[in-house]
FILO-190924 format. One record per residue (C-alpha): residue number from 1; residue in three letters; x, y, z. Coordinates in steps of 0.1 Angstrom, whole numbers, m for minus. Layout:
<rs>
> num,residuo,u,v,w
> NUM,ALA,X,Y,Z
...
</rs>
This chain:
<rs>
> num,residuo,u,v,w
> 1,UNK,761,m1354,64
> 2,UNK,776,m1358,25
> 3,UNK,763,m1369,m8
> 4,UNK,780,m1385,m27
> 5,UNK,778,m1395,m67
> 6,UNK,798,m1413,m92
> 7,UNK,805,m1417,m131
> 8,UNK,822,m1454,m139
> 9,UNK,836,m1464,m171
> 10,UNK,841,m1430,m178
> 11,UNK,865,m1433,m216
> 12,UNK,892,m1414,m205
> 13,UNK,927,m1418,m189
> 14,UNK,924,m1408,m149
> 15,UNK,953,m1385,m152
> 16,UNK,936,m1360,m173
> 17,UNK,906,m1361,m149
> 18,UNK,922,m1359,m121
> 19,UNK,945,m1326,m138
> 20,UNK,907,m1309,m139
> 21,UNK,900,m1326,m104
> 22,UNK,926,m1306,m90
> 23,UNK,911,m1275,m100
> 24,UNK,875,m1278,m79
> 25,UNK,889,m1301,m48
> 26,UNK,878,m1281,m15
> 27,UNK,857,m1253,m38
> 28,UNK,826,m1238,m33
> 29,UNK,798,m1258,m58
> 30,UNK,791,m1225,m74
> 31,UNK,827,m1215,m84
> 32,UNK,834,m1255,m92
> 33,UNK,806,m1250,m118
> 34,UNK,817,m1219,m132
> 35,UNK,850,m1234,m136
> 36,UNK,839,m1263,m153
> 37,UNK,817,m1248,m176
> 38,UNK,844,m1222,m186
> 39,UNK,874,m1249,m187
> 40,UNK,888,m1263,m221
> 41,UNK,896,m1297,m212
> 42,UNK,874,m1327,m225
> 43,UNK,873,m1340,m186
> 44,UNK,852,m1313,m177
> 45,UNK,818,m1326,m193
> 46,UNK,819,m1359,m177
> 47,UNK,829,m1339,m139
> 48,UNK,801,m1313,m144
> 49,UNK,773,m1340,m147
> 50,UNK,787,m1360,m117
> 51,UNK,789,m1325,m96
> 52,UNK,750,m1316,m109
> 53,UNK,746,m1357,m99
> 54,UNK,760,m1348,m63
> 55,UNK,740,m1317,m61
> 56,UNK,709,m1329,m65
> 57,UNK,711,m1357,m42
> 58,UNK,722,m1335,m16
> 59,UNK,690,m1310,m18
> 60,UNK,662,m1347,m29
> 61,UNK,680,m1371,m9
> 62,UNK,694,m1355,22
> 63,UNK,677,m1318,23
> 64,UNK,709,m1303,21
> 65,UNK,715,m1265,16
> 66,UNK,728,m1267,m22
> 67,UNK,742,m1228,m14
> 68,UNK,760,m1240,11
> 69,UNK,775,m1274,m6
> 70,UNK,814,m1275,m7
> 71,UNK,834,m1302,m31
> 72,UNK,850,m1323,m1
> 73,UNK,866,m1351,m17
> 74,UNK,870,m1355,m52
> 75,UNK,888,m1378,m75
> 76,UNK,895,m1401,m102
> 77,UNK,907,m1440,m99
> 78,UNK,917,m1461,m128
> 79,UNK,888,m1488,m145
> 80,UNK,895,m1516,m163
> 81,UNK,917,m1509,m197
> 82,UNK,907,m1519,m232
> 83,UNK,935,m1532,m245
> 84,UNK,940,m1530,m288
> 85,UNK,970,m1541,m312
> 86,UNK,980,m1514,m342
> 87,UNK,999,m1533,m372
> 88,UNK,1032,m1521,m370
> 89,UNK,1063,m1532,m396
> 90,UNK,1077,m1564,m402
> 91,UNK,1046,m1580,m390
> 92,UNK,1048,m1569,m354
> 93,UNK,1019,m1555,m334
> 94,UNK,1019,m1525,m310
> 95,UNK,996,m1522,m282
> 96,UNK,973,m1493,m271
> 97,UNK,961,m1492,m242
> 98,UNK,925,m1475,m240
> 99,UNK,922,m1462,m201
> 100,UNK,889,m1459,m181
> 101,UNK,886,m1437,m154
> 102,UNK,861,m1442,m117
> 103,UNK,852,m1404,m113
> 104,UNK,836,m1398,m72
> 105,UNK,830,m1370,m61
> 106,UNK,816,m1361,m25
> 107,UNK,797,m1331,m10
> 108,UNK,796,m1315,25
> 109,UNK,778,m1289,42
> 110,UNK,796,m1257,54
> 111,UNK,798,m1254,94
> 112,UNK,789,m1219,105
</rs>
């Protein structure tokens, strides 16, 4: 048995979620909170309300025991990119590309 949540469209580059990603994969939901919460990277507010996402549907959905949740798969694909032009000299343009990220996350049950 898993649950499972996601966060789409998420406005930020899937290689600095995937940095904090790294950081929870295979960890206890209790220590992957901590970590989050105590973490200075801007990824982490987006990842902590997808984990509290995955946690609840674990305990509503599929009467899971939330103290024994682990993260089992986690991570971050790339969404569509919003693509702008900055005036540059001489009349040229430059491109920036805006990336979106696909943030899943998915939950498991420790065997005893």
């Amino acid at each position: 048995m898993e649950a499972k949540a996601y966060a789409k469209y998420v406005r930020m580059s899937p290689r600095k979620v995937n940095l904090v990603l790294g950081l929870i994969r295979g960890k206890d939901v209790t220590y992957a909170e901590a970590v989050l919460k105590h973490t200075p990277k801007a990824a982490c507010t987006p990842i902590l309300k997808v984990l509290k996402s995955a946690m609840a549907n674990a305990e509503n959905n599929h009467d899971m025991d939330v103290s024994k949740l682990y993260i089992a798969h986690a991570n971050a694909t790339a969404g569509p990119i919003l693509k702008r032009i900055r005036p540059r000299a001489q009349g040229r343009a430059f491109r920036i590309n805006k990336r979106t990220s696909h943030i899943a996350l998915v939950l498991k049950e420790k065997e005893e």
